[in-house]
Every structure is written in structure tokens, then in C-alpha cells.
MDTraj code that builds the backbone (N, CA, C; nanometers):
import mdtraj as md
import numpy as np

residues = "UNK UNK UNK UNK UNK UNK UNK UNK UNK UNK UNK UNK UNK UNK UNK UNK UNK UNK UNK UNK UNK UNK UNK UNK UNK UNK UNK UNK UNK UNK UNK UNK UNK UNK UNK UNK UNK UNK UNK UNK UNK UNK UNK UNK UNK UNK UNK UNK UNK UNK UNK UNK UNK UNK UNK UNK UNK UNK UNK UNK UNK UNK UNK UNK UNK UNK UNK UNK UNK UNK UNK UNK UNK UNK UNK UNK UNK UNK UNK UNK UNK UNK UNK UNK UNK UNK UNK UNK".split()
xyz = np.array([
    [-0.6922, 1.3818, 1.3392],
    [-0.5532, 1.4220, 1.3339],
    [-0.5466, 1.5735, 1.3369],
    [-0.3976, 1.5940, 1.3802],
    [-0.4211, 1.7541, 1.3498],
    [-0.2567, 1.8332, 1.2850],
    [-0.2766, 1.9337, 1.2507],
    [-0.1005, 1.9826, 1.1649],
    [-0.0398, 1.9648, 1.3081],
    [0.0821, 1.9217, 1.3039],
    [0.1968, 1.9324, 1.4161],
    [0.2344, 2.1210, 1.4138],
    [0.2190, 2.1461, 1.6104],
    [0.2301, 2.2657, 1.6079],
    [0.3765, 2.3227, 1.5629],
    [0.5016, 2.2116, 1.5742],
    [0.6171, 2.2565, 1.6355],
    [0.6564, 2.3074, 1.3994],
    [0.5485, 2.2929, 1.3153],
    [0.6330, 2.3501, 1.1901],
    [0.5212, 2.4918, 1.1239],
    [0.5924, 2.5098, 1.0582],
    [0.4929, 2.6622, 1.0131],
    [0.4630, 2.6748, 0.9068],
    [0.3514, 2.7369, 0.8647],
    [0.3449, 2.7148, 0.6922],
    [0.3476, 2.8835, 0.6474],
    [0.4877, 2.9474, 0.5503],
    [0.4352, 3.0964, 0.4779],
    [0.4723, 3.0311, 0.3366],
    [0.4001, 3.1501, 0.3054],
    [0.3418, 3.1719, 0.1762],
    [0.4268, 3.2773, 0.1362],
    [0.4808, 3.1769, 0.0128],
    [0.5922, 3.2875, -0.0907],
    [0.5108, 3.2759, -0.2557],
    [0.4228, 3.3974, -0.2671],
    [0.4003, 3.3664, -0.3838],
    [0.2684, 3.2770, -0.3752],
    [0.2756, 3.2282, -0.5143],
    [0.1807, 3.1178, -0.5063],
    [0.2249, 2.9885, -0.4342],
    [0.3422, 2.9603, -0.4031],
    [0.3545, 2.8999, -0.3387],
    [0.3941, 2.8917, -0.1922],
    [0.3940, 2.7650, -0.1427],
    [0.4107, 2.7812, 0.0302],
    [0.5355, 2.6455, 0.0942],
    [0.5666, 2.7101, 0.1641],
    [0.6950, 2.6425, 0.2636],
    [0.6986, 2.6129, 0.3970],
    [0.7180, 2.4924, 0.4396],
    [0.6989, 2.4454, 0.6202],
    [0.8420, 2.4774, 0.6391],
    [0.8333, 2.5514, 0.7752],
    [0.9840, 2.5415, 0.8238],
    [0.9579, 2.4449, 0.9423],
    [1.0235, 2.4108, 1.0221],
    [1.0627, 2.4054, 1.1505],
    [1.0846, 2.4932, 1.2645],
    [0.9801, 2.4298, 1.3759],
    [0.9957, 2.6167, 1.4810],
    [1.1284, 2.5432, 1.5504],
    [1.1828, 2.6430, 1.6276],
    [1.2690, 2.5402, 1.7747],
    [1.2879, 2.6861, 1.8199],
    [1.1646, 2.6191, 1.9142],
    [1.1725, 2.7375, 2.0429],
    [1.0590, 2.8498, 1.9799],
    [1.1469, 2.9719, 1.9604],
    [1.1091, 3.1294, 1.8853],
    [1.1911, 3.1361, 1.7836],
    [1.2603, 3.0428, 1.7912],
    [1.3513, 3.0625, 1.6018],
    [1.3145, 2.9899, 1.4997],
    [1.3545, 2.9939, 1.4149],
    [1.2880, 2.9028, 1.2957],
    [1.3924, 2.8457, 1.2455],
    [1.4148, 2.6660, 1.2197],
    [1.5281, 2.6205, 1.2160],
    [1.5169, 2.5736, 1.0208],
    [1.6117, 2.6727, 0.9071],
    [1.5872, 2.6316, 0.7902],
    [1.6766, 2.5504, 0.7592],
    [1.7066, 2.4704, 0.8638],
    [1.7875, 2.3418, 0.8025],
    [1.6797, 2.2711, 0.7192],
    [1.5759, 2.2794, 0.7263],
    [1.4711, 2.1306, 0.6912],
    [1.3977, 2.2301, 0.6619],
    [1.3400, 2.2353, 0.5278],
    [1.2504, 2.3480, 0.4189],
    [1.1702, 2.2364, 0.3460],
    [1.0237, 2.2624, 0.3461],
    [0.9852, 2.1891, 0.3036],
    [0.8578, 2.2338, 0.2081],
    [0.8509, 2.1931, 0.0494],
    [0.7665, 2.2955, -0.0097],
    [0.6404, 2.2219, -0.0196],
    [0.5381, 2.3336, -0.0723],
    [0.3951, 2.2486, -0.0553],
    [0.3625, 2.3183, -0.2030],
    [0.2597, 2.3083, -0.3059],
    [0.1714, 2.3525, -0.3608],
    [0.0786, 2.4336, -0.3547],
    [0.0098, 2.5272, -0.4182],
    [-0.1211, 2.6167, -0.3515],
    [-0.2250, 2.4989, -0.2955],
    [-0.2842, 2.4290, -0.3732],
    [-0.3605, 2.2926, -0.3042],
    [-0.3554, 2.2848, -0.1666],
    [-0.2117, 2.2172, -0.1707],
    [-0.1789, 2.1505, -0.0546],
    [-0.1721, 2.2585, 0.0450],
    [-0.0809, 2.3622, 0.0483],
    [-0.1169, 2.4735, 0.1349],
    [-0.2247, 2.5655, 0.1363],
    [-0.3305, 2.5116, 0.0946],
    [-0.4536, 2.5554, 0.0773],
    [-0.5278, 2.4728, 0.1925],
    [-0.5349, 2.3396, 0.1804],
    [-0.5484, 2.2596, 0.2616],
    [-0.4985, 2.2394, 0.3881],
    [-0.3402, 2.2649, 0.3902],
    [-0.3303, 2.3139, 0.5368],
    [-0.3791, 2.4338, 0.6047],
    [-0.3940, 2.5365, 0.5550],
    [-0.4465, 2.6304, 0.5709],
    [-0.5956, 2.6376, 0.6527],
    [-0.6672, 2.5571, 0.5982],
    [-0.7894, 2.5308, 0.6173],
    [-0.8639, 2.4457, 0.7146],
    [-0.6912, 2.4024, 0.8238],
    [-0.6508, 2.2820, 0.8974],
    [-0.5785, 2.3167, 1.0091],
    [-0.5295, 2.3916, 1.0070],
    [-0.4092, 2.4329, 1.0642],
    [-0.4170, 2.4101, 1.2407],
    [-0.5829, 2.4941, 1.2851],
    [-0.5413, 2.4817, 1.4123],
    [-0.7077, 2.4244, 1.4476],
    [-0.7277, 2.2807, 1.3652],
    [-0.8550, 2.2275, 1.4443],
    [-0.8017, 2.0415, 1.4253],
    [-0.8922, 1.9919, 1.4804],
    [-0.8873, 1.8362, 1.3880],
    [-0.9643, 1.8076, 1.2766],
    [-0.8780, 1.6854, 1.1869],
    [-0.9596, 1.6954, 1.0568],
    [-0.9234, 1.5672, 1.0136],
    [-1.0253, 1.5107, 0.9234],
    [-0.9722, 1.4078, 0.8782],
    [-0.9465, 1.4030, 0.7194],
    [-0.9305, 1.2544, 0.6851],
    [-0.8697, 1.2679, 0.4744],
    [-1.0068, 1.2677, 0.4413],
    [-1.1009, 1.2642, 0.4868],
    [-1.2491, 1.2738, 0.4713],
    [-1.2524, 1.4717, 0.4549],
    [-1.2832, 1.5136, 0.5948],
    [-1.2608, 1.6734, 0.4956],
    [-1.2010, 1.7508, 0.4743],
    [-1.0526, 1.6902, 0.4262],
    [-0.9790, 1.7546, 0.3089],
    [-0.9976, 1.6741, 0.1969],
    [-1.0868, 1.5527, 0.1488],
    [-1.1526, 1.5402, 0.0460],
    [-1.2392, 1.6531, -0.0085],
    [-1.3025, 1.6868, 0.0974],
    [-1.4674, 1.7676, 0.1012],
    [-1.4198, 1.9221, 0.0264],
    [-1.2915, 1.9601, 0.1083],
    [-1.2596, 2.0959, 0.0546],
    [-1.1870, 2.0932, -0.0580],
    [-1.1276, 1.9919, -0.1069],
    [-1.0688, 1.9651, -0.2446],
    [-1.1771, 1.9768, -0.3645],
    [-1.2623, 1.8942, -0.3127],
    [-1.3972, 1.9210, -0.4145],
    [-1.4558, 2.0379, -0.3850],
    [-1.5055, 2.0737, -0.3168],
    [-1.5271, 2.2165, -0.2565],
    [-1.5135, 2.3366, -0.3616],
    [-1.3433, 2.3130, -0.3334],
    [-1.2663, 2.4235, -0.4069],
    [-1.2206, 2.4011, -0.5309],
    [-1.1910, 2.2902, -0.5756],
    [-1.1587, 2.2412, -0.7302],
    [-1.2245, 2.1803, -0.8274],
    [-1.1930, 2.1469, -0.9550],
    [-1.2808, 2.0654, -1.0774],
    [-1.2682, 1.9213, -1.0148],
    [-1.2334, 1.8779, -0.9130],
    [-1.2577, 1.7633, -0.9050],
    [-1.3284, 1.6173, -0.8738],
    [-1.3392, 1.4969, -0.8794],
    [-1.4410, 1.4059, -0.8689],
    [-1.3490, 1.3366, -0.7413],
    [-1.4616, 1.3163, -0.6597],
    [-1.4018, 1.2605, -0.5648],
    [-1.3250, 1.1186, -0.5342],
    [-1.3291, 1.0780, -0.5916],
    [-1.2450, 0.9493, -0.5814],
    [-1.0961, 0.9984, -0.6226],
    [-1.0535, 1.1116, -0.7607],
    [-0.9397, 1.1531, -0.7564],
    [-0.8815, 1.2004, -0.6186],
    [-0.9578, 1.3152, -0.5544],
    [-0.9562, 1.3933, -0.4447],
    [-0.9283, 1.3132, -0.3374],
    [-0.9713, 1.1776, -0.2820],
    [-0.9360, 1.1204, -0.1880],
    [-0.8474, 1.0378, -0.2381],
    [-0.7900, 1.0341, -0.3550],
    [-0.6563, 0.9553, -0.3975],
    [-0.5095, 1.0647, -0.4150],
    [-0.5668, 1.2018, -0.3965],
    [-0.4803, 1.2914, -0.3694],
    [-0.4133, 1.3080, -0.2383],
    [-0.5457, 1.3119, -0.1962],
    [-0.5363, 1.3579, -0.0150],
    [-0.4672, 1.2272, 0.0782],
    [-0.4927, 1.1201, 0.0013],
    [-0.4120, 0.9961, 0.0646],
    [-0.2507, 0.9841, 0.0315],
    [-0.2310, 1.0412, -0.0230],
    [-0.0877, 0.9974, -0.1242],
    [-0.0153, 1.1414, -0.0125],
    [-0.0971, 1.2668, 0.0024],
    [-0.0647, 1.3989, 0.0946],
    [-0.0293, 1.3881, 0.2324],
    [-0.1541, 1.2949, 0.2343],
    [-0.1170, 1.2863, 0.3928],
    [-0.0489, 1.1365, 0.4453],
    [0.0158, 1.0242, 0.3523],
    [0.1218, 1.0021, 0.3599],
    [0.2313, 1.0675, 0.3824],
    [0.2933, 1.1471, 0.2725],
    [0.4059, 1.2052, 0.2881],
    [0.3758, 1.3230, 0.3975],
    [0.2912, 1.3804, 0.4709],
    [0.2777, 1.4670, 0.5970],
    [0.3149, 1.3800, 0.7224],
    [0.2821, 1.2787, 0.7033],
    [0.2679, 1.1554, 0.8057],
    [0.4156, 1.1354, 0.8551],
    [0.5173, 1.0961, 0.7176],
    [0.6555, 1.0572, 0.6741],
    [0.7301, 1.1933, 0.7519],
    [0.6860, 1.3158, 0.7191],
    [0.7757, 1.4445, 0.7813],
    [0.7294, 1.4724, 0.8885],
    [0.6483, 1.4027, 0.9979],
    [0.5784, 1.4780, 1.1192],
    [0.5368, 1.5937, 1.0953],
    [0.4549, 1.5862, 0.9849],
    [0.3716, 1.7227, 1.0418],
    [0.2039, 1.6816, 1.0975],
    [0.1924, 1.5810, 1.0923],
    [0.0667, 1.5575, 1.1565],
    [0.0894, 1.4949, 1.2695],
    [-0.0022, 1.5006, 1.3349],
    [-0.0456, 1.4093, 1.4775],
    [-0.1570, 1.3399, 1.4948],
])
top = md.Topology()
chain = top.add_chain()
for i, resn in enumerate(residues, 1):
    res = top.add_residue(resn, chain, resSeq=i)
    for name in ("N", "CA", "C"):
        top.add_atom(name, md.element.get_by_symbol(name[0]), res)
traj = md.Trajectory(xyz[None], top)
């Protein structure tokens, strides 16, 4: 899979926000917030293919966590990415 090109991810802070491109403008009807995690993870994604396999890998990677949490994170994530088109 890979992030859908047509949304964008900045970083306000510790946290981060998908807009919507259309065209060269950026449409903030539809704002959508993420977590450092999660926009950590897109980040790390953004412009290759990847699977819930390694954004497991970089969850553990980068955090205290055991992997079975980590791929019960990343599944529940990339549901709701799935739900807003941001993946393909």
C-alpha cells in the first residue's frame, strides 16, 4: 500500500494534520488530526510502499513497545486511514 498522494501531512507542534490537496490549493474543508506516532509513521511512509508489517517494525523500532500491541495499533490505524482514503 502506499499514503494517497492527493492529502498532506504538516506538523503543528507536536502534533500533525492531513489536509486535502485540490489541484495547488489546499482544501480545509476536511482537517484531519493525527498523533506524533501516527504522524511519525506516516512520515516514515509517505512516498514508498509499506505494509502493517513495517509500520509494526518502526513502532517497535521507535517505542517501549511489544509487538503484538504494535500490530494491534497499526491495525486499528490503518483501518481508519483506509475509511478516509488516505491509503492506496
Amino acid at each position: 500500500m502506499r499514503i494517497n498522494p492527493d492529502y498532506k501531512l504538516h506538523r503543528l507542534g507536536r502534533h500533525y494534520m492531513i489536509v486535502d490537496r485540490c489541484a495547488d490549493n489546499t482544501n480545509l474543508a476536511h482537517v484531519y488530526s493525527l498523533n506524533a506516532s501516527a504522524g511519525k509513521l506516516w512520515i516514515e511512509v509517505a512516498d514508498k510502499d509499506f505494509t502493517a508489517d513495517d509500520l509494526t517494525d518502526i513502532l517497535c523500532r521507535d517505542y517501549d513497545v511489544d509487538k503484538d500491541r504494535a500490530a494491534a495499533d497499526v491495525s486499528a490505524l490503518l483501518r481508519k486511514w483506509d475509511d478516509a482514503g488516505f491509503i492506496l
